[in-house]
C-alpha angles and dihedrals in degrees: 000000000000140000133209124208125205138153111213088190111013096187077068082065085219120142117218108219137183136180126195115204132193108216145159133248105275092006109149106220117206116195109201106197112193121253094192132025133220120281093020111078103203136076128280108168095214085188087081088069086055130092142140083052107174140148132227146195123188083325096312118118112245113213111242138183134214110216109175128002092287111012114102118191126183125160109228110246094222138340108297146073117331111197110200116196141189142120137257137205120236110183104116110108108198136103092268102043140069128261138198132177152117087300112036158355116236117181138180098183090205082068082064124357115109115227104216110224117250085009096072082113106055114095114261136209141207129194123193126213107209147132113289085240095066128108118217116212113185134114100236115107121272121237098168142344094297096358118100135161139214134209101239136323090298098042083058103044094050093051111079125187147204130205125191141140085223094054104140114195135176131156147201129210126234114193092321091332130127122208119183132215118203121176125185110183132044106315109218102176139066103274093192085065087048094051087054094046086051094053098051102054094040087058093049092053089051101042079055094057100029100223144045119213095210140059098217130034123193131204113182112189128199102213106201139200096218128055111281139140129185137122133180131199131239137175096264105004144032131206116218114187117194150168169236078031088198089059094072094080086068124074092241103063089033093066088049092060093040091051090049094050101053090042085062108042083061093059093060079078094022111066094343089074116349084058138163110271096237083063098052101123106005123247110195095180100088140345118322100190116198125171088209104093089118084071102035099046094004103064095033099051082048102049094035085068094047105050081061086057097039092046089050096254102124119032110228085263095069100043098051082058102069084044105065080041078064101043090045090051084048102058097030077072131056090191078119095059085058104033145026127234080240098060087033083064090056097043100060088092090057100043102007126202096320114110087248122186120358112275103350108113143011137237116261085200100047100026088036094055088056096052091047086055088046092052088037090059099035083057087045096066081043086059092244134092143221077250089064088046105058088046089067091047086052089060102044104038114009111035081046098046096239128135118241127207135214090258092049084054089054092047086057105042088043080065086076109027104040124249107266088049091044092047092051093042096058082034088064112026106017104040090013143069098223117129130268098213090076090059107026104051107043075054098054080043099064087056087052104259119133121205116210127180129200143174108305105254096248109076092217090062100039092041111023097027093237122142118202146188119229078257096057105248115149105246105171135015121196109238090214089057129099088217081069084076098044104037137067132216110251084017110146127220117220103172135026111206091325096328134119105246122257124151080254108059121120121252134198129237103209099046138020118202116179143190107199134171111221115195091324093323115107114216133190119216152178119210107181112213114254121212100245126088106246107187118023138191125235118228115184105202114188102233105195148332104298123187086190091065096043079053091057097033101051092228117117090213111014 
């Protein structure tokens, strides 16, 4: 089968899009279009972004039928080619959508390629229909120019691709393997230091694992000029899009794309082959739950960070800095106290990715990365790490194809720390709401690390337990603070003690009064101080010397 990709008006931002199809006479023909991607639990119904769909034989019209949202059925009218059309939208710039505009075609096939039931094994390929000037940056094969072909459905949907006349590319080699670097975009950084930061963290991963399954390796970065973060992992490839592209000239959102790009290059071990078992293989076509989001974003977010420590990339300070950012995001939030990281997991296909309600559920990133610190510093006193961990998990899951459960990642870890330790961990932190303070400081303790926390910075958190955005909108509300009977969520404050309201206005400790506007009513209102300390910083002091924590760290003097 092959498709051929063209755009008739590209400011549209529609996709012209045509699939030839070899059938039978009286074969019924069944297109399943994906309704998720890889890498994002939650539904996206990429039907909504398809229209013009027909059917055709030899000109003729073949009568189709839509059965569900995204299930498209037809019966071949005789033994020949069958040529399927229809358009789709391409105006979602993120690392998991498709793009199209004057200066390029960005394209993640999972957003619009139909899989044709009982043929998801058959090779695939795609011809592109572009000027002779553009450069084509994907991991499929190349056939051709424009032409390229995949394995099989899955091979194609987890390959994206960028064309461009400004593609800029350039690549560094680790032991025999190649890793490209494709920017679209205005590049604003030496790429000759990236390229050594790349390589340093990418030796480091797979120093860790020992091994890595592919000779090339492709990350294709979408280099913006607004603000803007995502990635999102492949087999043999990962997008990064990124901005303000200006910015990376500067150390803060360096470090972001570094951060990013090492989270996803260990998922090229880390969900792209040592995966749950209710995503081996994909089906796109409806919810794959799994409860296993610690492992899959957990231990990558976790271990993402520190390869960046552990290849000399970030100092200890700066780590340490994105962790107390993480401990500070933990404990603002008592999603922890309703629901565990476990359930949370579950539960990405109900609420997504978005912060829903106040207080109900965790990050499986955030919270995840934490209990993956805790687990990598109790194996530690056992003289073992999560690294060795997930290479186990590599041997036995992901370098044999074969899915893993929650359960399958205890056994394991149980290896090392020992099975009654194992049980009441997950007990308490995986399966369970207890909190993380209890486990993880005493343990960043023992590598002498000290975790203090004091009064949040802005008076109206630390003493009035209200969390706010730079415009004023009311974010978070601590349930322990008498502000929590007098204050709305998304109310916005308009004065401060008489005041008009800025992020910088003074406020007093003893007494709040507030002018607010709720929903297009403006209230007046009084909010005495309490005694106790609501929201809190975290501050991470390095106490001594620790050979311990050189030992964790990598790092002979850390």
């Amino acid at each position: 089968m092959q498709y051929y990709i063209k755009r008739n008006n590209i400011l549209s931002q529609y996709v012209q899009i045509l699939l030839k199809l070899d059938c039978l006479q009286g074969e019924k023909v069944s297109l399943q279009l994906p309704a998720w991607r890889p890498g994002r639990y939650e539904l996206a119904h990429y039907a909504q972004k398809i229209k013009g769909f027909k059917v055709s034989q030899e000109g003729k019209i073949t009568p189709s039928l839509k059965e569900t949202k995204d299930l498209f059925t037809f019966t071949a009218a005789s033994t020949g080619i069958c040529e399927i059309e229809y358009e789709f939208h391409a105006n979602q710039m993120d690392a998991g959508g498709s793009w199209s505009d004057d200066e390029q075609l960005y394209l993640n096939f999972i957003n619009f390629v139909f899989e044709v039931k009982g043929r998801e094994n058959e090779p695939i390929k795609v011809t592109l229909d572009l000027p002779a000037d553009f450069k084509i940056a994907t991991a499929l094969p190349k056939i051709d120019k424009h032409t390229f072909e995949a394995t099989d459905f899955q091979h194609l949907v987890d390959s994206p691709l960028f064309a461009s006349p400004t593609l800029k590319h350039d690549s560094y080699n680790v032991d025999g393997k190649t890793f490209h670097l494709w920017f679209q975009g205005e590049v604003h950084f030496d790429v000759e230091k990236l390229k050594q930061d790349f390589k340093a963290f990418t030796t480091a991963q797979m120093n860790g694992f020992g091994q890595f399954p592919a000779e090339e390796y492709h990350f294709l970065f979408q280099l913006l000029p607004y603000k803007h973060y995502h990635g999102v992992e492949h087999q043999f490839s990962t997008v990064i899009t990124i901005g303000p592209a200006k910015d990376l000239q500067d150390k803060k959102l360096y470090d972001e794309l570094m951060g990013v790009s090492s989270h996803e290059l260990y998922h090229f071990w880390n969900v792209c082959r040592i995966r749950p078992k209710e995503i081996l293989p994909y089906d796109f076509s409806k919810e794959a739950y799994i409860s296993t989001g610690v492992v899959a974003e957990g231990v990558t977010t976790y271990m993402g960070d520190y390869y960046l420590l552990k290849s000399g990339y970030f100092s200890l300070e700066d780590y340490l800095h994105i962790l107390q950012k993480q401990l500070d995001r933990e404990f603002e939030s008592f999603g922890w106290q309703s629901q565990s990281i476990a359930d949370s997991s579950f539960d990405l296909w109900l609420d997504g990715y978005k912060a829903g309600i106040p207080d109900k559920k965790v990050s499986i990133y955030n919270r995840g990365a934490l209990i993956s610190l805790s687990l990598d510093l109790l194996l530690l006193d056992k003289k073992s790490s999560l690294q060795m961990v997930m290479n186990d998990m590599w041997k036995a899951y992901g370098s044999l194809e074969k899915g893993y459960l929650l359960d399958d990642y205890k056994r394991i870890i149980a290896k090392f720390l020992g099975e009654s330790q194992t049980e009441k961990f997950f007990a308490n932190y995986v399966t369970g709401t207890e909190d993380l303070r209890d486990v993880l400081f005493p343990q960043l303790s023992s590598i002498g690390l000290e975790v203090k926390a004091e009064p949040n910075k802005n008076k109206l958190a630390s003493s009035y337990g209200i969390m706010h955005n730079e415009e004023g909108f009311v974010s978070k509300i601590h349930p322990q603070s008498p502000a929590a009977a007098k204050i709305m969520q998304n109310d916005r404050l308009i004065e401060i003690n008489g005041l008009p309201y800025s992020k910088d206005v003074s406020v007093k400790v003893e007494k709040l009064e507030l002018k607010i506007n709720r929903y297009g009513r403006t209230l007046q209102v009084q909010i005495e101080a309490a005694k106790p300390v609501f929201y809190q910083s975290h501050k991470i002091e390095i106490r001594e010397e620790n050979q311990k924590r050189a030992i964790w760290s990598g790092h002979p003097n850390p």
